[in-house]
N, C-alpha and C positions, 0 to 999 in steps of 0.2 A: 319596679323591681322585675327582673327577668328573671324567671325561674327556667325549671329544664322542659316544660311543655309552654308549646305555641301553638295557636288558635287563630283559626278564621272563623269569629263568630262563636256557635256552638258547638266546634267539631275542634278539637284538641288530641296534638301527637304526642306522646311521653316515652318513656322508656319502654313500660308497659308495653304498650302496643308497639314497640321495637322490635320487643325480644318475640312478641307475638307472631311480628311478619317477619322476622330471621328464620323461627323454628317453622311455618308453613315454607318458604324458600327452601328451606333443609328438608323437609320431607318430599319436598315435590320432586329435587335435584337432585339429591344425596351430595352426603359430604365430600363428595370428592370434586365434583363438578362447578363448585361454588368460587372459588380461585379461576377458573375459566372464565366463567361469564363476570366477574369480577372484572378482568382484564381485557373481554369483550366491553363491556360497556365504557369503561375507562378508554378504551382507544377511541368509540364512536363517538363519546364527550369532547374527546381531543380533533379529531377530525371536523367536528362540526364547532368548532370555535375556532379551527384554523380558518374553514370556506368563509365564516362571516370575518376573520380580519383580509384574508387577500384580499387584493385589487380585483375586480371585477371586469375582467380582459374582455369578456361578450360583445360591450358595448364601442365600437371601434366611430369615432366621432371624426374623423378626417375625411367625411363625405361621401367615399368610395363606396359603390352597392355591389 
């Protein structure tokens, strides 16, 4: 049965410690800045899944040096 906390081993994530690392986020940021870096890391997730599907141009196999 899968519940709402998941574990490697003995160390388990649940809501709890969610809401725990939101409200430290929130204090450190403040609330305003949180939709920013939201939308900062969302693009660098996007980016870096784009680099690993391209084609990888670097490697030019027709001989030439």
């Amino acid at each position: 049965m899968i519940g709402l906390t998941t574990g490697l081993g003995l160390i388990t994530f649940g809501v709890t410690e969610a809401l725990f690392v939101f409200a430290i986020i929130t204090m450190l940021f403040g609330a305003k800045k949180i939709p920013a870096l939201a939308k900062g890391l969302g693009s660098g997730i996007r980016n870096f899944k784009g680099q690993l599907r391209a084609p990888d141009d670097d490697n030019d196999d027709d001989g030439a040096v």
